[in-house]
FIGU-154469 format. One record per residue (C-alpha): x, y, z negated; residue number from 1; residue in one letter. Coordinates in Angstrom, 3 decimals. Each point is the difference from the previous one (the first is absolute). Layout:
N
xx X, yy Y, zz Z, n NUM, res A
...
This chain:
400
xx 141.570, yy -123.930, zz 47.758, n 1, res X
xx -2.570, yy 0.108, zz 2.619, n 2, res X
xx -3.669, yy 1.147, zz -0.862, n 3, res X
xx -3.018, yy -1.128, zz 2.376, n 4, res X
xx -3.067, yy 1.822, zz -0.466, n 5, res X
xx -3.646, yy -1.252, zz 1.200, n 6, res X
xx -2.728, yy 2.458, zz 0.029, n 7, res X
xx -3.905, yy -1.157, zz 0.233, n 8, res X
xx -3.021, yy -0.795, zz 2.073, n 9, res X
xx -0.756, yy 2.838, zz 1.710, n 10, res X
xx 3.335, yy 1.564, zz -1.433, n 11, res X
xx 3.613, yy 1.209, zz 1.722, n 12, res X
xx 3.457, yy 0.217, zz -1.415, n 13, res X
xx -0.838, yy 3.969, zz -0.001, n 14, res X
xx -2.938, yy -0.599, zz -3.002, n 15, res X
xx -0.273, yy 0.416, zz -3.633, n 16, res X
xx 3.205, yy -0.650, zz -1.977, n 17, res X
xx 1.936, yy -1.608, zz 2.671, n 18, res X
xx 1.668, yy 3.121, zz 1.751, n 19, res X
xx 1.339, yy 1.173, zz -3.744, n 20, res X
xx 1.265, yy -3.259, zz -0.837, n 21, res X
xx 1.872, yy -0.328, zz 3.252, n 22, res X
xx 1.745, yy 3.503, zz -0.613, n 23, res X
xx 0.805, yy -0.503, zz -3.492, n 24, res X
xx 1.118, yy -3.495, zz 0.637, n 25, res X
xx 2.531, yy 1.698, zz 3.122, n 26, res X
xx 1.215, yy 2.807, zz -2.358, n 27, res X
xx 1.688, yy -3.285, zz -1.869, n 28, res X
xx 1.298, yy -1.236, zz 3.163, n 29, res X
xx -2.085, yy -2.778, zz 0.017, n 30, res X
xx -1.070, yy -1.567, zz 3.634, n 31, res X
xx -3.521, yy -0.320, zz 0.153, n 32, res X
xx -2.663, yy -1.113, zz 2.727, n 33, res X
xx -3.617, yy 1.116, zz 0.567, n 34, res X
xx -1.294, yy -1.645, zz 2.485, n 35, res X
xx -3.757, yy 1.264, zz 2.017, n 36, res X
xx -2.100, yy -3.056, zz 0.475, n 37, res X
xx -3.242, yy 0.037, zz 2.470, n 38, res X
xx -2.724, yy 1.420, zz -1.779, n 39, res X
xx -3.944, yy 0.964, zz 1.385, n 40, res X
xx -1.274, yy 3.042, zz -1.260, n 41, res X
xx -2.950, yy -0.049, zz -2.405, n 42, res X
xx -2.012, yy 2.282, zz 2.605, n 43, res X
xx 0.452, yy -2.789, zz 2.209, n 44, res X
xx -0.582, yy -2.880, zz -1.821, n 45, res X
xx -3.001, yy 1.320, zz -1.632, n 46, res X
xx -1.573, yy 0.507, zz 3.869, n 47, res X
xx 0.719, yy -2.968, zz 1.475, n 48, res X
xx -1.369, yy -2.156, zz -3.074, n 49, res X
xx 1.547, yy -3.455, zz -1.142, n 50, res X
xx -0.449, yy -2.199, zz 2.894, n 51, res X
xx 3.000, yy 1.148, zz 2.270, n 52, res X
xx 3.052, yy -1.037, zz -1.801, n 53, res X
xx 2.557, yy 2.467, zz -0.679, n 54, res X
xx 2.227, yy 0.582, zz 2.549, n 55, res X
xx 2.900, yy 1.959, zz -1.753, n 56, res X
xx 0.094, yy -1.042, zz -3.527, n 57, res X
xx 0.151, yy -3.710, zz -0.245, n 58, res X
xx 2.658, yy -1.975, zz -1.104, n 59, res X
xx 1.489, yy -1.729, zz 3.078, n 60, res X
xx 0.554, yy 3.873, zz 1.532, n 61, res X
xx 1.371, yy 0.687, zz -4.054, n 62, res X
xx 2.252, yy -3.073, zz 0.308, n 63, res X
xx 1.504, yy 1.223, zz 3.396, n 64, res X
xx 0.517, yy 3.651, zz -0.780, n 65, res X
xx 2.142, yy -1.710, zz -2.982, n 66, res X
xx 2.070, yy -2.135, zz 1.698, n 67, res X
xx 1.782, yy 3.027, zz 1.377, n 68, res X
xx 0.677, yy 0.631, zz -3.154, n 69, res X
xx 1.323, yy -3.030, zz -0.780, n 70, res X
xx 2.106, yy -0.411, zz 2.292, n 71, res X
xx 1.765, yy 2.764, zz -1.681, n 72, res X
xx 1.122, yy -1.663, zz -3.330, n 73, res X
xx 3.035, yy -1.340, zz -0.577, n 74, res X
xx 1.436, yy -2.897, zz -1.919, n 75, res X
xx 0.067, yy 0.498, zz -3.700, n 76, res X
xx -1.193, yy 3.614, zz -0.363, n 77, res X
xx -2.448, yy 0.851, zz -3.021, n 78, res X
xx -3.723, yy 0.787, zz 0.889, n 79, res X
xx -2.741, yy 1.877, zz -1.548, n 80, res X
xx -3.092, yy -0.535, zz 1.020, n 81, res X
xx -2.871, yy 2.365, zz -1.203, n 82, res X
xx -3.648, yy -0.404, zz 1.639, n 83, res X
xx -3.213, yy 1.899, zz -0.537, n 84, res X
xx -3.563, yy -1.285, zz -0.099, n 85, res X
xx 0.215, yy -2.466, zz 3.031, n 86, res X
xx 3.866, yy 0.599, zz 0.427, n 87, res X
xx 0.654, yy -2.130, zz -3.359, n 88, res X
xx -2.105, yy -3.096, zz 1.847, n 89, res X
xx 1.732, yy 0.375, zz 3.264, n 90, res X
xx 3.286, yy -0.372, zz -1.833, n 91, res X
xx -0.876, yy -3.549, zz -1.020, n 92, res X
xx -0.586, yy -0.357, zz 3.515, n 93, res X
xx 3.157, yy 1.045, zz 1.034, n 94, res X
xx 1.787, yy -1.752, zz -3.011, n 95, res X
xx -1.296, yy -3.544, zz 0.119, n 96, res X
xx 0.646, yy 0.343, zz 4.223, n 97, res X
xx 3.411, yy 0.957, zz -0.049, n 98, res X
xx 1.129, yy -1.322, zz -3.381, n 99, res X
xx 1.119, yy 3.454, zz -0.837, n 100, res X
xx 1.776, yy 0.211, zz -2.916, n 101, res X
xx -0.582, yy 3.186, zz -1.552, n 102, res X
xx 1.733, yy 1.634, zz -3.204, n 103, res X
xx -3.418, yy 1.504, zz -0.995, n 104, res X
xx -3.545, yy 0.893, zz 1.185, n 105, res X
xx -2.015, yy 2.509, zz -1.397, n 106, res X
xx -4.292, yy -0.531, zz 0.595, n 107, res X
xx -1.802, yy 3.144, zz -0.426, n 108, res X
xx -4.154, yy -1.332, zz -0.022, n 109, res X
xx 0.910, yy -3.135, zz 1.411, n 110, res X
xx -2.734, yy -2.586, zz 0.971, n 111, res X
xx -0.483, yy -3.250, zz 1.590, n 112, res X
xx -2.946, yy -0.729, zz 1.157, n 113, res X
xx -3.350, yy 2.120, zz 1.281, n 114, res X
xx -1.150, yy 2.993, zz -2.353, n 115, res X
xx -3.748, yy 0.534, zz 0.853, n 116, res X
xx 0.070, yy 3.769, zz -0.523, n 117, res X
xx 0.089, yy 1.083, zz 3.640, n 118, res X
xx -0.570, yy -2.036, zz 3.031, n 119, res X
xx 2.365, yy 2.591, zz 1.895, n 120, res X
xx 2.638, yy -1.414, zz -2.012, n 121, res X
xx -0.487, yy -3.398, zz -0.337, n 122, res X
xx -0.714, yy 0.180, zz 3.612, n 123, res X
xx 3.602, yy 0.898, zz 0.932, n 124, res X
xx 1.644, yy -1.857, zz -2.433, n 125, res X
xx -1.537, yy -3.457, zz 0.734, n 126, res X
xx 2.940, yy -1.546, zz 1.753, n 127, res X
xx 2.172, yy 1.121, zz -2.799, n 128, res X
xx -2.236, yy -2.140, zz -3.112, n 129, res X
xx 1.648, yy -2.854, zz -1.291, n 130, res X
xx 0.006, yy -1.809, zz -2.981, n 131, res X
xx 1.694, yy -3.045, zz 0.245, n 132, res X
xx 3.808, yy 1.421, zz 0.378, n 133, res X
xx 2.721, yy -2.451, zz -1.150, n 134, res X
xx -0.040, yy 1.912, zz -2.781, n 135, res X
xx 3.032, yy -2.296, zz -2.140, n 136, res X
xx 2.300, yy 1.128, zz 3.427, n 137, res X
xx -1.537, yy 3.861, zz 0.017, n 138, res X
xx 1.443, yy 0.097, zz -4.059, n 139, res X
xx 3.764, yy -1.296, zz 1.005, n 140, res X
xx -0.095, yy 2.631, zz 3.068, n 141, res X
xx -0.943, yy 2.485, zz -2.071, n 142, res X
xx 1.578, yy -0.612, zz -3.528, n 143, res X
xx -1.225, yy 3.684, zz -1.343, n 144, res X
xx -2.899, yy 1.539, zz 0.781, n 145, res X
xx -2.557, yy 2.589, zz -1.540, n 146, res X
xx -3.851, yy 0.562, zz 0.677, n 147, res X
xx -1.275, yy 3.524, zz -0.520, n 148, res X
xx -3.719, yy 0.312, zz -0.055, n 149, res X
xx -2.988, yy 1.980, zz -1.731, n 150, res X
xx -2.809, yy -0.433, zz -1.874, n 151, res X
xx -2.572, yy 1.920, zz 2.041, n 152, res X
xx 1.125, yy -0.507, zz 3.569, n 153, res X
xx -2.490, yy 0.779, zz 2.298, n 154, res X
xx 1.092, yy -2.623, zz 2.463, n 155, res X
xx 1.957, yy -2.463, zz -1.556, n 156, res X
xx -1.801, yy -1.689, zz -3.531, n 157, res X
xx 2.374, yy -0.834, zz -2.654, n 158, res X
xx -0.150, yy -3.409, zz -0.253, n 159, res X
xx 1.237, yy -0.363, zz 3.654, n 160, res X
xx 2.995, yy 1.704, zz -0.691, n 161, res X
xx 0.362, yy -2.181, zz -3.215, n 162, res X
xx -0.543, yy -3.253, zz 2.363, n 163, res X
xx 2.719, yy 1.106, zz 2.420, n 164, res X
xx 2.566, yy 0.549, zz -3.272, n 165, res X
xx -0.630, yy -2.736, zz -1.882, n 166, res X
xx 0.531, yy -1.896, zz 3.092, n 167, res X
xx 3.265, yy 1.659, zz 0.639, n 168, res X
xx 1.103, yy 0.239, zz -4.217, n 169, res X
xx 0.573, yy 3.186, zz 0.805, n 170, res X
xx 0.414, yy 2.776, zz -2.588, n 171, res X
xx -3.514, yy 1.652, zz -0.415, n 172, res X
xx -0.541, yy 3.764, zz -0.092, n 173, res X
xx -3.155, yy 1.264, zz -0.765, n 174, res X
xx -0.400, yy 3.668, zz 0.781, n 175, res X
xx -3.281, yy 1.662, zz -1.311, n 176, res X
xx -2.453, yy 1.816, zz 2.155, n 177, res X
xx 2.847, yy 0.223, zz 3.097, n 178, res X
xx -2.554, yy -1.114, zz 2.491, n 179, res X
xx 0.718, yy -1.632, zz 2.730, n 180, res X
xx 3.661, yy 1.646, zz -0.434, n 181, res X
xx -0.339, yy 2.356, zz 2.881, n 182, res X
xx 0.212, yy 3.693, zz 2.006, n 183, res X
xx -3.952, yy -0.531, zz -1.616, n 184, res X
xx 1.165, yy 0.594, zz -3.497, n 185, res X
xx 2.537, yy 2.342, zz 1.185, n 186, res X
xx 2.830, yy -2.786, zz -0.517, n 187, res X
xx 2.059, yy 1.428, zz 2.237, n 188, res X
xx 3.685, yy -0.305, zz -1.804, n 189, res X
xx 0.005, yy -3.382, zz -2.255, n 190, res X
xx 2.764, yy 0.700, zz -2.501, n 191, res X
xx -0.782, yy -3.889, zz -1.549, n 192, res X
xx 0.812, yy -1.674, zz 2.902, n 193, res X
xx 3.464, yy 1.907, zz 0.781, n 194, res X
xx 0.375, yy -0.794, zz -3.788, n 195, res X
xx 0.154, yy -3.955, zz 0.732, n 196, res X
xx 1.810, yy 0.671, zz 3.056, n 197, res X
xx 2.570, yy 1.846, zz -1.678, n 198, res X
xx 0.149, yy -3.780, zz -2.399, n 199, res X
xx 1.561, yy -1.555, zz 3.361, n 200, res X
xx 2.819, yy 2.278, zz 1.152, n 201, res X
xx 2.973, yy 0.012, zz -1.288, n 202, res X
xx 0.657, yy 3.826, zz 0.417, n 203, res X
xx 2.948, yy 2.281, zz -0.970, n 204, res X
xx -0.517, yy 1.520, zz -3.176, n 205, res X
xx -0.407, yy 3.670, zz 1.494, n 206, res X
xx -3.236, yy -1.741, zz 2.064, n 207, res X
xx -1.157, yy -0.766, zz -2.862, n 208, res X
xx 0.306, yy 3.144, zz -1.563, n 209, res X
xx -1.349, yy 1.855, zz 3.239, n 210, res X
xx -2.931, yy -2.813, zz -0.755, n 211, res X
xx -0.731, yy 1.255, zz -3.037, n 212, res X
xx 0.560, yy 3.729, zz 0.613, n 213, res X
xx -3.093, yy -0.665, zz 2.515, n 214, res X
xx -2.297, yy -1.463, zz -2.525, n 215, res X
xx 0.543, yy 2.911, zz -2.429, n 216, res X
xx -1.197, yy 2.285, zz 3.089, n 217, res X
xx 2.620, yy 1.260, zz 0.902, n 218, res X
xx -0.758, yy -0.045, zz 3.737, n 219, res X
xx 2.341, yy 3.076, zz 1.985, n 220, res X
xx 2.943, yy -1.380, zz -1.893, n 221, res X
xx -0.503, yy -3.411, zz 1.215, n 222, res X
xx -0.847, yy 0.847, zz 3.231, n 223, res X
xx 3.290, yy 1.810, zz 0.318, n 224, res X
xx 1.999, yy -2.985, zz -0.908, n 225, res X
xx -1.039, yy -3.063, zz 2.159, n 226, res X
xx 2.306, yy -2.573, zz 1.438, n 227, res X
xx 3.938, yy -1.120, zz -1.532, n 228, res X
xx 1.015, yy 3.349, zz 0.036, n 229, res X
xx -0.980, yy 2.545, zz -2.580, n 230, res X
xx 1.004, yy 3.387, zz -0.893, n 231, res X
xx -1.216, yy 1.266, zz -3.114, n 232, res X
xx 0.898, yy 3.002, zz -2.713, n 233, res X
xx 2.274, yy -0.533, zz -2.665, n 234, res X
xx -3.075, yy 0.158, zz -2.417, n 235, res X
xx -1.633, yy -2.755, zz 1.620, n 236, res X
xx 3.355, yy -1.987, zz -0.164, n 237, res X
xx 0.352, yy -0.319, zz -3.582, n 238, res X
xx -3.531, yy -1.116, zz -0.246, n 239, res X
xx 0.748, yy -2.737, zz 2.835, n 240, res X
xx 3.043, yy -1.127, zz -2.137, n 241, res X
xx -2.040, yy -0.363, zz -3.251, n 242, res X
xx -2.286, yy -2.308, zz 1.875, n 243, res X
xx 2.991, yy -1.642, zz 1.373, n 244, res X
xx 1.653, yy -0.729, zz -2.875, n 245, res X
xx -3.272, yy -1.271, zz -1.864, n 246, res X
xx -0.403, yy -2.121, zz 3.059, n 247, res X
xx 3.360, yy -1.407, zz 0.502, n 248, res X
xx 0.225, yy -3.618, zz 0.836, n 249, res X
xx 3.801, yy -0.806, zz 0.325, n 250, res X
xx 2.520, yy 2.520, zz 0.300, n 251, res X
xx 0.951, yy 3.383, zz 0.948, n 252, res X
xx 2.866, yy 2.240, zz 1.277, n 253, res X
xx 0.479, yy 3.814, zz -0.855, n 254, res X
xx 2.378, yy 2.176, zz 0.633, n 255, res X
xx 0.423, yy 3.452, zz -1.919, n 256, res X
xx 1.688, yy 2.790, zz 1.717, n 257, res X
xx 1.676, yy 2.625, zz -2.995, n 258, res X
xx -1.104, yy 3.017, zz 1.574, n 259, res X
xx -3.786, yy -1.043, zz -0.534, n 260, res X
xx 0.746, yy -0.236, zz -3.432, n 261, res X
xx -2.950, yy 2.428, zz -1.027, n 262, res X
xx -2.731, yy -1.683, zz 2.641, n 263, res X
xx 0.424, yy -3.409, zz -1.609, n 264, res X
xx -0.837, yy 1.103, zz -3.828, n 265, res X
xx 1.177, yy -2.674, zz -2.452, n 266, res X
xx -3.334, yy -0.107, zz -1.993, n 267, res X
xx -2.376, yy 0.494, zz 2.945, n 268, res X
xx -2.668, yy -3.066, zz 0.101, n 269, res X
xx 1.962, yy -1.168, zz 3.236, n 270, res X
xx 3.455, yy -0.523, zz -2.162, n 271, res X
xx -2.277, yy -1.758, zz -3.105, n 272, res X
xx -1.682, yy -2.044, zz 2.501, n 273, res X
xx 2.870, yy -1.157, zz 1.840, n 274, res X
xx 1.801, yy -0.643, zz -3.795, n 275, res X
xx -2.767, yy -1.910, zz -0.777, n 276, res X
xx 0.206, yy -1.922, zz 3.583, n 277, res X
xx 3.192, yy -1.171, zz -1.126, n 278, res X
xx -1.015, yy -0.995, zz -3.680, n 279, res X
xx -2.394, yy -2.210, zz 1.895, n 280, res X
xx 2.634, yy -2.473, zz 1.394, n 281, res X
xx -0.423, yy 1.947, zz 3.286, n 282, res X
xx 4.046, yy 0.046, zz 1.406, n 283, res X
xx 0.573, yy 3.543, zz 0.925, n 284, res X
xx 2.968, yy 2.357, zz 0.863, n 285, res X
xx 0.655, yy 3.448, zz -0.027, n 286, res X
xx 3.776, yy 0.753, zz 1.780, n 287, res X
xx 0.303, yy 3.910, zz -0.820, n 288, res X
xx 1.765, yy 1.958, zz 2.821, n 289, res X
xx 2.261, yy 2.976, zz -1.235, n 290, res X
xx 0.653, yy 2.927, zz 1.805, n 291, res X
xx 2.508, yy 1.819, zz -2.174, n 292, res X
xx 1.903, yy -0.969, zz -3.187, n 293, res X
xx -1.834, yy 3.173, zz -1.782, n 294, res X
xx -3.488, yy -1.708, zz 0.565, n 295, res X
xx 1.057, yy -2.815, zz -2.720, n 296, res X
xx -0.048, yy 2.636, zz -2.585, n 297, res X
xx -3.601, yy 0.585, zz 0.469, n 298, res X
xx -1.918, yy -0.931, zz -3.153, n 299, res X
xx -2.823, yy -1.089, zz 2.196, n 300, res X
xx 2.201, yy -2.046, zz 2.187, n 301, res X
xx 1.261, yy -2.227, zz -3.047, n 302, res X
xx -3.317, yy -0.175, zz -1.505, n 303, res X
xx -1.224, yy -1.884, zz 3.044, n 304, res X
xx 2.657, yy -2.193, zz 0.436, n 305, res X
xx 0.111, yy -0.673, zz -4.134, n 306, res X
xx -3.826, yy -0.716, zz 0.567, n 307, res X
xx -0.080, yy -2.088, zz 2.918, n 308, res X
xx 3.167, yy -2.173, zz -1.517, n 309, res X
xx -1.715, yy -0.610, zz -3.164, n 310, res X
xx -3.425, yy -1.081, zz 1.848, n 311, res X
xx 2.126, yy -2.791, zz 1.620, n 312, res X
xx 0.026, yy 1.965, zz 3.310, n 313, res X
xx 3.494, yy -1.422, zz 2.247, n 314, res X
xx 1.804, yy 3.132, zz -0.021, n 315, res X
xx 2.728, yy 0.998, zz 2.500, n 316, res X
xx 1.683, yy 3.313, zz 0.305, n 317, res X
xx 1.397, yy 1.293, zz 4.021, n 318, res X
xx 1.782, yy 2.731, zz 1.235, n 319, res X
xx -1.930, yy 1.597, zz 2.745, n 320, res X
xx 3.337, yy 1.189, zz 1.488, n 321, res X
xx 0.425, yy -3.888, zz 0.896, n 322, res X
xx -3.459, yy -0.635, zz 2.153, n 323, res X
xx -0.947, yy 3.333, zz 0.912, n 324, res X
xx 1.046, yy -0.637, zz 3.674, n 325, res X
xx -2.354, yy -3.583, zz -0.057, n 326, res X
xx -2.711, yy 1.120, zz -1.982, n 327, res X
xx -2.209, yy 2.632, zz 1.283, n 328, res X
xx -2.370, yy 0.378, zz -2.747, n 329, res X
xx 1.476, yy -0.748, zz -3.299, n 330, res X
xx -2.676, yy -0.336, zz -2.158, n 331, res X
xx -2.609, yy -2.718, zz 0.954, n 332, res X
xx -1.341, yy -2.995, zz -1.349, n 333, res X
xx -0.791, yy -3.955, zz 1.152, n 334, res X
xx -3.114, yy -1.217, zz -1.534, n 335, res X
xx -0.798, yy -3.924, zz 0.135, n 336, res X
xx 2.354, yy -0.004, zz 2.771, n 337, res X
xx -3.357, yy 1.010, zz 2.109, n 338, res X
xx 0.631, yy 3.754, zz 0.174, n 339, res X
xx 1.854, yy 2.900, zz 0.039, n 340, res X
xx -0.340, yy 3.335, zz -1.399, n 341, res X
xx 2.243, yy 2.932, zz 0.688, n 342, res X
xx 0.803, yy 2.895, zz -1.804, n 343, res X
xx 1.489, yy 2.967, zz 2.221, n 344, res X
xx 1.990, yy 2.804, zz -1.922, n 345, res X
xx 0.050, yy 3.061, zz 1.334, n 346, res X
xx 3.313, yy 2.095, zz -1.218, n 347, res X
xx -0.682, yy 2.904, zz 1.132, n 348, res X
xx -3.756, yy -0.257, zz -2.456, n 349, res X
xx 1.224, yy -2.268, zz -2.024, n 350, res X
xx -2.990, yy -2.048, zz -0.532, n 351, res X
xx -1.470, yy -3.184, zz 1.171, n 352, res X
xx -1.092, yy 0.471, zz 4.228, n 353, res X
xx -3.369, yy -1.409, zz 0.972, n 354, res X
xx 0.414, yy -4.110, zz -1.159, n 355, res X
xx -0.680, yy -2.727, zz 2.001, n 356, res X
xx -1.425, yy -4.103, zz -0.602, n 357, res X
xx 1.066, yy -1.801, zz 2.867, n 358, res X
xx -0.587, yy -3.834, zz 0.326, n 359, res X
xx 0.619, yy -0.309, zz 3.585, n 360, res X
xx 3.204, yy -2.849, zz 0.727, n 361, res X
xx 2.533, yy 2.475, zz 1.109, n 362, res X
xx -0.534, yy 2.164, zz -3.149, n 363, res X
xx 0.733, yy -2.493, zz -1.651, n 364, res X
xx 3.158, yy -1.609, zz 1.710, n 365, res X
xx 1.013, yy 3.799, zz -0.398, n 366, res X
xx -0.177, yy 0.041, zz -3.450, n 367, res X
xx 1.737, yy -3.986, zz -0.776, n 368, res X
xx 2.641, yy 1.905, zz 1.947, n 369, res X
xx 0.825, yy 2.382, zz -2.075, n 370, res X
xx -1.148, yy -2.192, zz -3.610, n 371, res X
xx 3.417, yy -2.074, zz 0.937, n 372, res X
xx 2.032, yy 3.244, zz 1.276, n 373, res X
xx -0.957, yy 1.680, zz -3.534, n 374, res X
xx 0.803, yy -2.937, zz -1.717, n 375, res X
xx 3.276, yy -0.685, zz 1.647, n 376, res X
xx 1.279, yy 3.283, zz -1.881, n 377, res X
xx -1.730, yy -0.013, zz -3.155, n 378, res X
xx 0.842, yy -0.940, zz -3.379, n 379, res X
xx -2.247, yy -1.844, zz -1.969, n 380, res X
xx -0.930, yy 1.411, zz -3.722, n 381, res X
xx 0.340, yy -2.934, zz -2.825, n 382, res X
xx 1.138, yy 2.205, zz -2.791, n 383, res X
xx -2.066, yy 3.397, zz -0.252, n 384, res X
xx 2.940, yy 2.106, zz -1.151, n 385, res X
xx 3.189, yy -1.862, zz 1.216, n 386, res X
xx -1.100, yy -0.198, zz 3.342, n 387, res X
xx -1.051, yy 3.503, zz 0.493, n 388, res X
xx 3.189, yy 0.931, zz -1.055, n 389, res X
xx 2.001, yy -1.640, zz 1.925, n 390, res X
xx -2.122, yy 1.158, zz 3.035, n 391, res X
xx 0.327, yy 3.250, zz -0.749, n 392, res X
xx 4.012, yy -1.161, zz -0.129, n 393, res X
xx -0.300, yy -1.537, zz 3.277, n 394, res X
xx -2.215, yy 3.245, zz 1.384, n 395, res X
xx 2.919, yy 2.384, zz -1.286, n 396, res X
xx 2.755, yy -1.769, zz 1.080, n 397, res X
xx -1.715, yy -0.481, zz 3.663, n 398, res X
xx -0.725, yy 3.301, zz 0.384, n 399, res X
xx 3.561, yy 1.395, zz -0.931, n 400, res X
């Protein structure tokens, strides 16, 4: 997805919420644009009065300082647009020009036409005021679209935010006393707007998750996990995997590695949630690796698997004697086919290493790899207690 960002009159890409929005929208490896258009200072528009034309912000220089930037695009990929006070009007412009077709726009106090509350502004923005789009083509461009706006905007009535949305059918969203939605009312970070962004992507569920670890505050941990590669702590990693298993859209594939027998409790809320993944229709499988014949006597150990099998979790039992020499980390999992998470064991501990979330392509390539290798060997469980017999048959008489 590509995100395009359009600040103000008298604004830069560098004001209000913009600069947050770009770096929260980058931690989720999305690609997005903020482009500096021409703008006069107030200071100088305010001392050379109303009859010289502005020379910076007008919308021919606007419209050029674009087309750099849209000569850019390429065929087919998503856009986002989202504009603020006269960066929601120039968008039309841009829009009905082009015949961009854009997956979304969001209009934060949008208007049309002139506002009569300074002549500073209106004054700058006069090239920009049109009413008479082709307003039946501006709603197939732009198929989804919200308008943000306030009731006591200093700069921007009500009612011409209203005319711009009604114009557009796009989804209202009234915001008491916000202002004008600005550094003015200390606006600065805009969690609403990455809110409806969030609504476009189609994001691995751990960027999700690092989403919503954000909005509960929880700023130094999120800041330490941007990008498609994340480490975190093993406490943090059963709280990802409840909110990936309550989140699951297709499928998933986990390994379980004997030795870790003890880290992956049978009754923690990460086993019930993934048992209850499963009771939901959701197809996934759990192929337990065993290290030694003596870790199938583990109460724990056949608790799981007793668990899992009755939950209508596709159970498979593995020697780790037959992939240890492909597999390099035998415990990890394959969520929605869209990422990865690995589970390092260190022996010499015992315990669960630092664990990583990786979506990037060659994680996952990796891990397909060794799905199939692991699967090549294992047996699959139909019949709880028959089956783990005769593995434990096939375990002894392997290892004799």
């Amino acid at each position: 997805m590509k995100f395009l960002l359009f600040h103000g009159a008298f604004g830069s890409p560098g004001s209000n919420w913009l600069p947050e929005l770009k770096d929260k929208l980058e931690s989720l490896g999305q690609e997005v644009i903020a482009p500096a258009f021409p703008v006069e200072t107030w200071e100088y528009i305010t001392r050379t009065g109303d009859k010289i034309s502005s020379q910076q912000q007008n919308l021919d220089n606007w419209l050029a300082e674009f087309d750099k930037v849209y000569k850019t695009f390429r065929k087919g990929e998503k856009l986002v647009f989202i504009g603020h006070s006269l960066g929601p009007l120039f968008i039309l412009h841009i829009v009905e020009r082009y015949n961009i077709k854009v997956d979304c726009a969001i209009f934060v106090c949008p208007f049309l036409e002139k506002l009569h509350k300074s002549w500073q502004i209106d004054h700058v923005n006069q090239s920009f005021y049109k009413t008479n789009f082709d307003f039946r083509k501006l709603k197939k461009l732009i198929p989804v679209s919200y308008v943000l706006y306030s009731n006591d905007d200093p700069y921007v009535d009500q009612k011409y935010s209203e005319l711009f949305g009604n114009a557009l059918a796009s989804s209202m969203i009234l915001l008491k006393r916000a202002g004008h939605m600005n550094s003015e009312v200390n606006l600065n970070d805009f969690p609403l707007i990455m809110d409806l962004c969030i609504t476009r992507l189609e994001l691995p569920l751990y960027q999700r998750y690092l989403s919503l670890k954000e909005k509960l505050g929880l700023t130094e941990y999120v800041e330490k996990t941007k990008g498609s590669r994340v480490k975190i702590n093993a406490e943090e990693a059963l709280a990802e995997g409840v909110f990936r298993f309550r989140n699951l859209v297709h499928n998933g594939f986990f390994t379980f590695f004997t030795p870790m027998v003890k880290f992956w409790d049978p009754h923690s809320q990460y086993m019930r949630d993934a048992r209850a993944a499963a009771t939901r229709g959701k197809h996934l499988t759990r192929v337990f690796i065993v290290d030694k014949a003596s870790d199938l006597k583990s109460k724990l150990l056949r608790e799981q698997i007793l668990l899992d099998f009755t939950a209508g979790i596709h159970i498979y039992l593995c020697k780790y004697a037959d992939i240890k020499d492909s597999v390099t980390i035998p415990d990890f999992g394959i969520t929605d086919d869209s990422y990865v998470c690995f589970v390092p064991y260190n022996k010499k501990t015992k315990k669960a290493e630092e664990i990583e979330l990786n979506s990037s392509r060659e994680a996952l390539d990796t891990a397909r790899q060794w799905k199939i290798k692991i699967l090549n060997h294992a047996m699959e469980m139909n019949d709880y207690k028959r089956d783990l017999l005769a593995f434990q048959r096939i375990f002894s008489t392997h290892s004799k």
